[in-house]
VODREN-877048 format. One line per 2 residues: number of its first residue (from 1); their letters; for each residue x, y, z of N, C-alpha, C, O, CB. Coordinates in pm, 1 decimal. Atoms other than C-alpha are relative to their C-alpha. Glycine has a CB too. Example, Ala and Ser with C-alpha at 12.3 -4.5 7.8 and 13.67 -1.06 7.14 Angstrom:
// residues 2
1	AS	89.0:-119.0:0.0:1230.0:-450.0:780.0:90.0:120.0:0.0:193.6:118.1:66.5:-99.2:2.7:124.6 | -82.0:-119.0:-6.0:1367.0:-106.0:714.0:-77.0:109.0:73.0:-26.1:219.8:89.9:41.4:46.2:-141.5
END
This chain:
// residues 123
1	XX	128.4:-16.4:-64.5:725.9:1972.9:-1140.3:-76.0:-133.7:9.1:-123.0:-173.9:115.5:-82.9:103.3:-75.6 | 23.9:138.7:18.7:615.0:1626.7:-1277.8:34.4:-36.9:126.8:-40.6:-39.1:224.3:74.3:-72.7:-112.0
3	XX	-83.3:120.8:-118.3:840.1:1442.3:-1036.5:-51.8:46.5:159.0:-114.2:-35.1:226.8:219.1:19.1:-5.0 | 30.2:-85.4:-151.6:776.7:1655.3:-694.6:-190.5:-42.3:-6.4:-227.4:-80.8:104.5:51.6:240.9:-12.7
5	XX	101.1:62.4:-2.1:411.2:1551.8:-766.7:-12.6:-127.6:49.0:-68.6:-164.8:152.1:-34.5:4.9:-95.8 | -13.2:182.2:-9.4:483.1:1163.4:-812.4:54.1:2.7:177.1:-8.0:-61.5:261.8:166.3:-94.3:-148.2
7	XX	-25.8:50.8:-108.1:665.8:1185.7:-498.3:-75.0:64.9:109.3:-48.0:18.4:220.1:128.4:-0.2:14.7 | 114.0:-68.7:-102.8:384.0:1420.8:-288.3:-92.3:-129.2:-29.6:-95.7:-199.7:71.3:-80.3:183.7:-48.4
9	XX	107.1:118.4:-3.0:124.0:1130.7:-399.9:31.8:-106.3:61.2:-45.5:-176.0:127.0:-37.6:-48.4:-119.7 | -112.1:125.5:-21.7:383.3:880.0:-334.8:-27.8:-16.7:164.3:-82.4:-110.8:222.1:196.7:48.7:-45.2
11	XX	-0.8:-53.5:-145.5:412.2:1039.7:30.3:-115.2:-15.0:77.5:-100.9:-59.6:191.3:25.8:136.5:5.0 | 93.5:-31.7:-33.9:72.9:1090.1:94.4:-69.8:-143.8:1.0:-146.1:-154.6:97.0:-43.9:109.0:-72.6
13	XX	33.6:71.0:9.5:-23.8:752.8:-2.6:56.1:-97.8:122.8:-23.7:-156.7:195.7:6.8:-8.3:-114.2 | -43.7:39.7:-57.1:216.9:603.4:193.5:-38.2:20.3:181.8:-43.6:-57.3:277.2:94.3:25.3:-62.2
15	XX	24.9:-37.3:-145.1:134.2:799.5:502.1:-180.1:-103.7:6.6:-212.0:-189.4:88.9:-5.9:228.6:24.7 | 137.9:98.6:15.4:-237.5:632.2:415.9:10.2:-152.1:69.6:-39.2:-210.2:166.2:-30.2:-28.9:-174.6
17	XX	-30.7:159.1:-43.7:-116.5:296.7:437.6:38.3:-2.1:174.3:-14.3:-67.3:264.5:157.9:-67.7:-104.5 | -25.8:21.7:-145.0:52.7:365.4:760.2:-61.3:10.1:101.5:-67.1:-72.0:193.0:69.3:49.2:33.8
19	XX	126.0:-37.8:-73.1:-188.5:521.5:926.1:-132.1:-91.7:47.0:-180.3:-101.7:159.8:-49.5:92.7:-80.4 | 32.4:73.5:-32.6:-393.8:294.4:883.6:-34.6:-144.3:32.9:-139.0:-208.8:41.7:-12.9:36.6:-11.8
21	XX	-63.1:118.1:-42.1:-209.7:2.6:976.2:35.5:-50.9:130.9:51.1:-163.1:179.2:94.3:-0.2:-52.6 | -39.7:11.1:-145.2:-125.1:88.5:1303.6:-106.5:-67.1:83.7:-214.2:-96.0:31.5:28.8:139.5:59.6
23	XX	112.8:55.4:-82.1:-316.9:-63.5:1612.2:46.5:10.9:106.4:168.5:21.1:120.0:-49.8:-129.5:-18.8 | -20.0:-15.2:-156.7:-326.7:-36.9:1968.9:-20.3:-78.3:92.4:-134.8:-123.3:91.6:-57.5:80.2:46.3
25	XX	47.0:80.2:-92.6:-308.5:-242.8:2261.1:-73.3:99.8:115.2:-20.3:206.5:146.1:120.8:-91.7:51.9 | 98.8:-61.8:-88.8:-629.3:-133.8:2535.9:44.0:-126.9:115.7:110.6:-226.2:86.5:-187.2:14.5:-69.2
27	XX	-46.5:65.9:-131.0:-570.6:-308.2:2860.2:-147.8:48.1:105.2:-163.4:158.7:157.1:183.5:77.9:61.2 | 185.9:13.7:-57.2:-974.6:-362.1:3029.7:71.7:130.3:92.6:194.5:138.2:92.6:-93.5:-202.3:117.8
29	XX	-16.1:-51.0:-122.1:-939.9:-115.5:3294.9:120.1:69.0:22.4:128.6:110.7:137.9:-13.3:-91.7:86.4 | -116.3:-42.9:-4.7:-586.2:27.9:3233.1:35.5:-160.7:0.4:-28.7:-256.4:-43.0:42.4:110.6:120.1
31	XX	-91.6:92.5:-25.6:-280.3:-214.3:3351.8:-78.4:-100.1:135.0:-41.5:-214.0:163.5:152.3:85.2:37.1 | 29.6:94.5:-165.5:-505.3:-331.3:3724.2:-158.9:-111.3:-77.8:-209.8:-205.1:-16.4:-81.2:173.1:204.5
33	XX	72.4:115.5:21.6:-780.5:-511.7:3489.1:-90.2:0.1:99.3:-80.3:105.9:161.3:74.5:-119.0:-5.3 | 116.4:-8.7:-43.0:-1097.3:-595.2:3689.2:40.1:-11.0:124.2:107.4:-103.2:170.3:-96.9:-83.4:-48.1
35	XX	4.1:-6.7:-127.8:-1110.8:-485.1:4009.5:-103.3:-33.6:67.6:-191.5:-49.4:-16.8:25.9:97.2:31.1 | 117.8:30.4:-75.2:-1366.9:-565.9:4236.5:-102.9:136.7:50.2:-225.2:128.2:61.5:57.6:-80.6:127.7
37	XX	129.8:-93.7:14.8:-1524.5:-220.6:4296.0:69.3:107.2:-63.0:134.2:192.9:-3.1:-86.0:48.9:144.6 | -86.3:-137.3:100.0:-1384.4:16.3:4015.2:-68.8:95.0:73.7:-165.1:90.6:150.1:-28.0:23.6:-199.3
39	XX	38.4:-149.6:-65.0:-1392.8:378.5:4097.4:-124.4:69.7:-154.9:-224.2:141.5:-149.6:206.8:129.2:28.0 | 137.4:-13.6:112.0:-1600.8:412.6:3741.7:-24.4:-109.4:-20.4:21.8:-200.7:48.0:8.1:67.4:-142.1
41	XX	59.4:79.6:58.4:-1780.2:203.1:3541.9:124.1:-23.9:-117.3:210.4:56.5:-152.8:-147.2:50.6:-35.6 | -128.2:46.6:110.8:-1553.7:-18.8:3263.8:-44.2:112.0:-157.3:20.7:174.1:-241.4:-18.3:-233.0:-49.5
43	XX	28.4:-46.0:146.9:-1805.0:108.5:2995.6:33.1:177.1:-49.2:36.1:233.4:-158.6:-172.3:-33.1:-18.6 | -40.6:-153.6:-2.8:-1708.8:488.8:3101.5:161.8:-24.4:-51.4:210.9:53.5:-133.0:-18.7:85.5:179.9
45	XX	-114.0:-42.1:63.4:-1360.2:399.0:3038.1:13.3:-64.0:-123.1:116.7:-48.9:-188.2:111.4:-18.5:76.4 | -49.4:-13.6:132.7:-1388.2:279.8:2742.6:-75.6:116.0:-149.5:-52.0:137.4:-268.4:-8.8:-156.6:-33.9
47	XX	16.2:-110.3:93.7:-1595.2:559.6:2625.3:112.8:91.8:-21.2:115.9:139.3:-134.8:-106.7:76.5:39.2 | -57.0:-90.0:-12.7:-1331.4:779.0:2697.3:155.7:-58.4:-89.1:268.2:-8.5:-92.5:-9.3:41.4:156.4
49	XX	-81.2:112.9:124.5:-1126.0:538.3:2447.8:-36.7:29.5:-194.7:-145.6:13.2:-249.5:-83.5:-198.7:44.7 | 33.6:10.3:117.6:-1100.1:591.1:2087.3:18.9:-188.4:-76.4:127.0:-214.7:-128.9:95.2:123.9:-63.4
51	XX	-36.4:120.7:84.9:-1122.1:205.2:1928.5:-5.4:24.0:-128.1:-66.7:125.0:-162.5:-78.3:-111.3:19.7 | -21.4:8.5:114.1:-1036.5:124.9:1570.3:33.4:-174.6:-1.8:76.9:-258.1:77.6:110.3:111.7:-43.7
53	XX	-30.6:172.5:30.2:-1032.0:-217.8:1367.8:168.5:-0.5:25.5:265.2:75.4:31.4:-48.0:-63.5:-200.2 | -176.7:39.0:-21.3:-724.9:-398.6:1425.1:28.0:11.7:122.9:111.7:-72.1:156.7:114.6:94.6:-72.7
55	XX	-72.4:-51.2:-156.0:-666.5:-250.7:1807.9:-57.5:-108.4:9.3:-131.8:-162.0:-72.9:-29.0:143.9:112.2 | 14.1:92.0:-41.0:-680.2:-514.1:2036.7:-15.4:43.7:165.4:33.3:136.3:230.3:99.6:-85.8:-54.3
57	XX	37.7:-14.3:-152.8:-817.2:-559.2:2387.5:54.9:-115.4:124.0:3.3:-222.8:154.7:-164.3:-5.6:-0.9 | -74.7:124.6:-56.1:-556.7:-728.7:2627.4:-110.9:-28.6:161.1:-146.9:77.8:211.5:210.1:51.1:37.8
59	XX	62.0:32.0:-62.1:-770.5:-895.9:2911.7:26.8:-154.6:55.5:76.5:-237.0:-21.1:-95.2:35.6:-55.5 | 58.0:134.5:-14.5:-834.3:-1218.0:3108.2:-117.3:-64.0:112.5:-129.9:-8.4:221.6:113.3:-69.9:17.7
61	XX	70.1:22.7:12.1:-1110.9:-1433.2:3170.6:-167.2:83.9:24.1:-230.3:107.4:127.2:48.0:-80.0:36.5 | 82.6:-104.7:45.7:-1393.3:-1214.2:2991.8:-32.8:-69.5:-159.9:32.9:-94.1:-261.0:86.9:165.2:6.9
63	XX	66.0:29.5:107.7:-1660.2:-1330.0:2777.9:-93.8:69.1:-66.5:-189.2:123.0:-10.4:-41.6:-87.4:17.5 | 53.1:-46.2:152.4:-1777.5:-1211.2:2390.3:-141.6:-39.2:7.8:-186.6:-147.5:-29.4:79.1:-80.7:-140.9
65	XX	180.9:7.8:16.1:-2181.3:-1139.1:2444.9:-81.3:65.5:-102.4:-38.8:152.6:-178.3:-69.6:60.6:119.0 | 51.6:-96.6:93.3:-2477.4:-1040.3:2251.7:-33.8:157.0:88.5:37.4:208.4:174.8:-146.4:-75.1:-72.7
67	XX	73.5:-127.9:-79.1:-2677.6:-719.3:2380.3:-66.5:-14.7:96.5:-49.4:42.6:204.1:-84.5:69.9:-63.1 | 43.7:43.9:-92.2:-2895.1:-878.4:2535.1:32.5:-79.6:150.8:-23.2:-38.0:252.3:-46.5:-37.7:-57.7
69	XX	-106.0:54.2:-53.3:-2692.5:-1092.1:2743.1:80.6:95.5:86.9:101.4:89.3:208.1:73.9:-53.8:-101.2 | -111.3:-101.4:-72.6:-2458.2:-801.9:2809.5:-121.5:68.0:185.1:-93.1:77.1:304.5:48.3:192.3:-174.7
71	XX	50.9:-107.7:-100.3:-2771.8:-594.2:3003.4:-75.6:-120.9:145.4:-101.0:-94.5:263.0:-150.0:127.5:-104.9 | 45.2:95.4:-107.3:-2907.2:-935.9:3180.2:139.2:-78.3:61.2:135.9:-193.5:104.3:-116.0:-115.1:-70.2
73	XX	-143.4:115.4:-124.9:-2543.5:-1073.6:3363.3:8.9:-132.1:-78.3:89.1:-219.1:-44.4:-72.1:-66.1:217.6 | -26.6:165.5:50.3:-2610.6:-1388.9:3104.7:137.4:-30.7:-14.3:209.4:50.1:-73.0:-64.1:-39.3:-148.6
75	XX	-135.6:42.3:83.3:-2288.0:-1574.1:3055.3:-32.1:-146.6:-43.0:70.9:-213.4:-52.2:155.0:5.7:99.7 | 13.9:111.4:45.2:-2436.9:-1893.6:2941.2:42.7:-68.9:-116.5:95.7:-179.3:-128.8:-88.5:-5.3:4.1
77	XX	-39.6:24.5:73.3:-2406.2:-1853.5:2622.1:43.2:76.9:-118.8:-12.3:127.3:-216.4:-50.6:-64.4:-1.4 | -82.1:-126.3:86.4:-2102.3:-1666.0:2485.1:25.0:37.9:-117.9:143.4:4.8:-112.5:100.8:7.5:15.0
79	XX	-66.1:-40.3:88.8:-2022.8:-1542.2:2165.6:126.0:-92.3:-8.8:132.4:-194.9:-76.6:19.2:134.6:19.5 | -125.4:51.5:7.0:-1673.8:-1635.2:2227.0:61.1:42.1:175.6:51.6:141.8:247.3:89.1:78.6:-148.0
81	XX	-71.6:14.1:-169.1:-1485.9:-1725.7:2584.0:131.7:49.6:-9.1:207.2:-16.1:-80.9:17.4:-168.4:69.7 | -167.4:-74.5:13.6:-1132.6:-1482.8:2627.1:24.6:-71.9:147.0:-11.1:-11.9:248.4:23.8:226.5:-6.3
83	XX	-47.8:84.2:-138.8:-1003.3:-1758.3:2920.7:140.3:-21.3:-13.6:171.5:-118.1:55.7:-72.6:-153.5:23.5 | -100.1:10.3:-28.4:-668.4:-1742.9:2877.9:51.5:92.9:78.0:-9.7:199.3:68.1:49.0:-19.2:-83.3
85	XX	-90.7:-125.9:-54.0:-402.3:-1521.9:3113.0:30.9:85.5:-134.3:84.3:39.8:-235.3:160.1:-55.4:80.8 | -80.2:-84.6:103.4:-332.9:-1226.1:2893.4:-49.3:14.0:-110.9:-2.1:95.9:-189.8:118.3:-41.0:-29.6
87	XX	133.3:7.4:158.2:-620.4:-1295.7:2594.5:26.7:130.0:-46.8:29.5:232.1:21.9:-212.1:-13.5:35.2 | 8.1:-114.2:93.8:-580.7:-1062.3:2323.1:-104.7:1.1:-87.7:-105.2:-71.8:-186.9:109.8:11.0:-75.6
89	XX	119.4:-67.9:120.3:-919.1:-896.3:2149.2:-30.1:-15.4:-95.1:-153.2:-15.5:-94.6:-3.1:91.8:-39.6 | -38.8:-152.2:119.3:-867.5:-777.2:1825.0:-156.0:-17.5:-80.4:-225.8:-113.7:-112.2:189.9:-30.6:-158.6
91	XX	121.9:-44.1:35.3:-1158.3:-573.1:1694.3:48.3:-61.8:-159.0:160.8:-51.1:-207.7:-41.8:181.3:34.4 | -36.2:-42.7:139.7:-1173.4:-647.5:1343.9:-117.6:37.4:-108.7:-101.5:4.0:-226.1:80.6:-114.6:-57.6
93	XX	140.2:-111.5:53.1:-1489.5:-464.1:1202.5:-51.4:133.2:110.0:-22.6:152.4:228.1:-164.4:-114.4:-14.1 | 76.5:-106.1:-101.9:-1678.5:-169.4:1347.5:-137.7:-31.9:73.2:-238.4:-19.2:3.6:-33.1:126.8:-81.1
95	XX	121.8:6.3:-59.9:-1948.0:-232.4:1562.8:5.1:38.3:167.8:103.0:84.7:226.2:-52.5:-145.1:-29.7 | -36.8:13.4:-144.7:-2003.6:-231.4:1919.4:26.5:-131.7:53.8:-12.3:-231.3:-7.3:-100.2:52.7:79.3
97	XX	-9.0:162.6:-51.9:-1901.8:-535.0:2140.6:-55.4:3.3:169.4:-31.7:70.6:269.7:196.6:-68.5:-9.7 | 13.8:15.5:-167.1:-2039.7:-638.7:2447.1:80.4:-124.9:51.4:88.5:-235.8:-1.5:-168.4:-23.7:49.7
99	XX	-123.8:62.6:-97.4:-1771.2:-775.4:2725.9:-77.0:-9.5:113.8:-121.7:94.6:161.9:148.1:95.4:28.9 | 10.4:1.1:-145.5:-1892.2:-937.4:3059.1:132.2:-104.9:48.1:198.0:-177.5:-26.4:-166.1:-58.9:49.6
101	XX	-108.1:101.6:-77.7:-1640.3:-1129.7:3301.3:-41.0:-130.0:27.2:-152.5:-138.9:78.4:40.7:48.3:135.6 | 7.8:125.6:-17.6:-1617.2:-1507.4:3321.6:-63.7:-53.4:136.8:-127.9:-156.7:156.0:124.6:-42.0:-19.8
103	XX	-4.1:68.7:-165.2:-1638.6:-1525.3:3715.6:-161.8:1.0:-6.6:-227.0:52.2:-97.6:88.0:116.1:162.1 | 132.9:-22.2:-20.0:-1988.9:-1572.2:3849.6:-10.3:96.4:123.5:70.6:96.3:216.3:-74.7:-134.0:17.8
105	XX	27.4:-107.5:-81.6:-2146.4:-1278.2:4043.6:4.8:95.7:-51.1:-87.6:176.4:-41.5:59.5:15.2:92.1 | -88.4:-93.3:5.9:-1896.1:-1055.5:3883.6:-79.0:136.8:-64.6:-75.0:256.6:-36.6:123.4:-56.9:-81.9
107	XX	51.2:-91.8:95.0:-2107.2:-915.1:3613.4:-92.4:97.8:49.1:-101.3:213.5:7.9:-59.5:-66.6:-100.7 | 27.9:-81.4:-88.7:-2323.5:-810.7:3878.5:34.6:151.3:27.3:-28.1:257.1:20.5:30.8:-58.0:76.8
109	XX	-31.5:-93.3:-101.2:-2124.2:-605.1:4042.2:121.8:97.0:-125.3:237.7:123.6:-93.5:77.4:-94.3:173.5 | -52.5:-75.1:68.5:-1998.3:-403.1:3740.9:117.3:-36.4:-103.7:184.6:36.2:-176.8:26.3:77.4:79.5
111	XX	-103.5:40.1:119.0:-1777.7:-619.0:3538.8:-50.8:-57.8:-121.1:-80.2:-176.3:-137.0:98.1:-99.8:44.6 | 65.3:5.2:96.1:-1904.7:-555.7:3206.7:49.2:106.8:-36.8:82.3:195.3:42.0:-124.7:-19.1:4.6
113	XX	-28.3:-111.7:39.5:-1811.6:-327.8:2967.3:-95.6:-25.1:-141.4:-163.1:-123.7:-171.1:165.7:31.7:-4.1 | -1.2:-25.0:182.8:-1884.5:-197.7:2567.2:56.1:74.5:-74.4:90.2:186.2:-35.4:-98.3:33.2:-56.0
115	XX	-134.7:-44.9:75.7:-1671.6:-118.1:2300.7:-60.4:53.6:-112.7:-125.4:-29.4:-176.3:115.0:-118.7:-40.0 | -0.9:-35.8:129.2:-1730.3:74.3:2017.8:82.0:-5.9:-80.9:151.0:92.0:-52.7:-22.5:84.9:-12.5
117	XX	-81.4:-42.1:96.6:-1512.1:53.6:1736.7:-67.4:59.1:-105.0:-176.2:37.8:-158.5:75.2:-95.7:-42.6 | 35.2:-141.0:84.0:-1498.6:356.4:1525.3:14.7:-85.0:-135.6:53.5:-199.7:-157.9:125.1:161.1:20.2
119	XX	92.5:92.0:147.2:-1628.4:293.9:1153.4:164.5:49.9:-74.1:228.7:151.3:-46.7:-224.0:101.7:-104.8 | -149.5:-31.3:86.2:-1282.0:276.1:903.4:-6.3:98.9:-126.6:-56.0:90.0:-238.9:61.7:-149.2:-67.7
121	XX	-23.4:-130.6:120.6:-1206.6:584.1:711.0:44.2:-10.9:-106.8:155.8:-60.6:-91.9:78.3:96.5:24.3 | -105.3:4.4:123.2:-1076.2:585.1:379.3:18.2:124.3:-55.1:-78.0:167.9:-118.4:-40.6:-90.4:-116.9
123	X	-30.0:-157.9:41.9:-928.0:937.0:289.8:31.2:-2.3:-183.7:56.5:102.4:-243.3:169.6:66.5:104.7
END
């Protein structure tokens, strides 16, 4: 009985670890990335997104704003600049993030998003 214990904790622990180890690649917009007149809004699809630390947000050129910033089109002065082809995200706390696009105009015209990442569980 002992032993069948050790290895249910064993199990259970393990599934812990894995669980929450995993991470996900998000892709802005699906696989087509910023289009010029999405059929929604970015920030609708990423409501419809569960984030977690660790996932990562594949994208390119799209810059790391505050709040403020996000709701005025600023891109002056970013947080952090994602300018490479193919920039990878990765959340690594919970908060929200605000994302506008590098180009000028763009943010305008709907290229902007926000990200929630969900707060980390410990079971």
């Amino acid at each position: 009985m002992e032993l069948q214990m050790h290895i249910f904790i064993s199990f259970v622990l393990l599934s812990c670890f894995l669980s929450s180890s995993l991470a996900y690649k998000f892709y802005v917009g699906r696989r087509d990335g910023w289009v010029l007149y999405p059929c929604k809004s970015y920030s609708h699809w990423a409501e419809r997104n569960r984030f977690q630390v660790n996932d990562t947000l594949g994208t390119n050129s799209m810059l790391v704003v505050n709040k403020d910033d996000y709701y005025n089109c600023n891109t002056k002065n970013p947080i952090k600049k994602l300018e490479e082809v193919d920039y990878e995200f990765q959340f690594e706390r919970s908060e929200p993030f605000f994302f506008v696009t590098g180009k000028d105009q763009s943010c305008e015209k709907g290229h902007k998003l926000i990200v929630i990442v969900l707060v980390v569980r410990h079971w």
